[in-house]
C-alpha positions, -999 to 999 in steps of 0.1 A, spaced: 511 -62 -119 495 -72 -89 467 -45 -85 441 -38 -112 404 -26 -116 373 -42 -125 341 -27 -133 311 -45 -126 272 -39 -126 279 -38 -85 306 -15 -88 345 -10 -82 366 -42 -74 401 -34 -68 414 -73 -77 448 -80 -59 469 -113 -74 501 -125 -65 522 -99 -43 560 -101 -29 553 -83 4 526 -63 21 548 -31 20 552 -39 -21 519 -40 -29 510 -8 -6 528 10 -27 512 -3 -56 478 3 -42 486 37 -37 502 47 -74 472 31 -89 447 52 -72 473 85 -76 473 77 -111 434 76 -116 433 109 -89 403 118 -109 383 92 -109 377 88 -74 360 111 -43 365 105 -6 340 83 7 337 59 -24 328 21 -18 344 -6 -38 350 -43 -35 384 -62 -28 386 -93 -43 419 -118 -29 427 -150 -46 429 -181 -22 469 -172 -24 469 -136 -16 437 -138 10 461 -136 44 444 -125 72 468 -99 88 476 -82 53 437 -78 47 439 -58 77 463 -35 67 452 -35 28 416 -22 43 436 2 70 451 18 43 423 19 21 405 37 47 430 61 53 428 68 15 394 81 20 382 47 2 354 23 19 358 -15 12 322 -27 14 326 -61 7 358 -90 3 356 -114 -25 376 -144 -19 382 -164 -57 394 -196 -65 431 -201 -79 433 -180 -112 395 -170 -110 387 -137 -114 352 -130 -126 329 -116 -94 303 -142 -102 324 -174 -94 342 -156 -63 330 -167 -31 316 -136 -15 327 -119 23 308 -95 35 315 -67 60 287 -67 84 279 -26 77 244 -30 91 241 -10 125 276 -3 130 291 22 155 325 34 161 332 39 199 362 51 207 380 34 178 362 1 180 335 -12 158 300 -21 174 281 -49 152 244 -57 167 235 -90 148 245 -119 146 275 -131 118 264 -159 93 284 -184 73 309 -166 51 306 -131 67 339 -116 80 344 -84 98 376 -64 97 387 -36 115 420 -24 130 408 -18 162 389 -34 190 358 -55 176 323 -61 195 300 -81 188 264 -82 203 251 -115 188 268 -149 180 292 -158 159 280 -185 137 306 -218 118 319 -202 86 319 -166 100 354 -147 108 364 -118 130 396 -101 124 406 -74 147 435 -52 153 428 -51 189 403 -75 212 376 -96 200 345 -94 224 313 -116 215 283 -114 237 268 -142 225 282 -177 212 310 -179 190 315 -207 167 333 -193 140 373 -181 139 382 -153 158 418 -131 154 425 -107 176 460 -85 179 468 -78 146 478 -45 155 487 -42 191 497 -79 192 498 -101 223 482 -78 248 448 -87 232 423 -108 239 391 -123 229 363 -130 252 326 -143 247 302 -158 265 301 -189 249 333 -199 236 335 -226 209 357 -212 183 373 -239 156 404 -215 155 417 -184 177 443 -165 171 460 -137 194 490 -119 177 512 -143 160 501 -171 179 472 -199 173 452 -226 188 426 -250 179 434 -274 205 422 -257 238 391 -263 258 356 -253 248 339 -236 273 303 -228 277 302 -204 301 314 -169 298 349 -171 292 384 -154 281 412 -163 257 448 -142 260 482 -147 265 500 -157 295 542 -170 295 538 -177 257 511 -196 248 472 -190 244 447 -199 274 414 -201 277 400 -195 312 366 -190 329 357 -150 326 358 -152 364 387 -169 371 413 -152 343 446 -141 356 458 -118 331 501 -114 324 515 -82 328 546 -66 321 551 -69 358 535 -100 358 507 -120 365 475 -101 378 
């Protein structure tokens, strides 16, 4: 079974272990909470905990997505070593909840990210604040940072290569725009934009991007 519950003095951990497929363990996640119907109420927090195997960061997305859509709110993701699964010994991600705003489907954060905080949303992420080494941004849509980012940023998990991910200080170890990665690109400290153009990731001064459309370059 890859899906079980855990019930500790901070509450609800839904602990996910080794999974086939993202669509597999969906279904799982769903006739686990059908079966305990009565147990839970819309609007319930709990924890996810991910072993180092099963933490990838596109199925997180959609694990929390449909978590959300089952009325459920995932307050925090627990990351454990290999075979760990005690809440104490798991290294500990939080979702930045603290002045959060949904506009138009994306997710406002006003403060900066430390080490080992992650956000996650499907949709577009902004971030007013920097984005400190160790921290992580996963987004559905585009990554925007007004501020310095340092940690890893992915972007286009859900509407793929069209994203992008700006800041005004970009100095990311990793970004990631759909399926595609780079760590090898050139830092820039001035306000500056990373998307897709014939293939490959580029990073470009904010005022000098030239952005690829379906008709081409603009």
């Amino acid at each position: 079974m890859a899906v079980d519950f855990r019930m500790t003095k901070k509450g609800l951990v839904l602990l996910i272990e080794n999974y086939q497929t993202i669509d597999s363990l969906k279904q799982e996640i769903m006739t686990k909470f059908s079966e305990a119907d009565d147990f839970f109420t819309e609007g319930d927090e709990l924890s996810l905990m991910l072993s180092q195997d099963t933490s990838k960061p596109d199925d997180i997305v959609k694990i929390v997505s449909l978590l959300g859509d089952m009325g459920l709110k995932v307050k925090d993701i627990l990351v454990a070593g290999k075979g760990v699964q005690d809440e104490a010994t798991a290294q500990k991600y939080d979702l930045v909840r603290e002045k959060v705003t949904e506009v138009r489907g994306a997710q406002v954060h006003k403060r900066t990210l430390r080490s080992g905080q992650i956000v996650v949303h499907n949709f577009d992420v902004i971030i007013f604040g920097n984005i400190n080494p160790g921290a992580e941004v996963i987004a559905g849509g585009s990554v925007i940072v007004f501020g310095a980012a340092r940690g890893v940023l992915r972007a286009g998990y859900s509407i793929g290569d069209s994203s992008v991910i700006a800041a005004l200080e970009l100095n990311s170890p990793l970004i990631q725009i759909g399926g595609l990665i780079s760590q090898d690109y050139t830092r820039l400290d001035v306000p500056s934009v990373a998307h897709i153009r014939t293939g490959r990731i580029v990073v470009e001064p904010a005022e000098e991007a030239r952005f690829e459309s379906k008709e081409g370059r603009s």
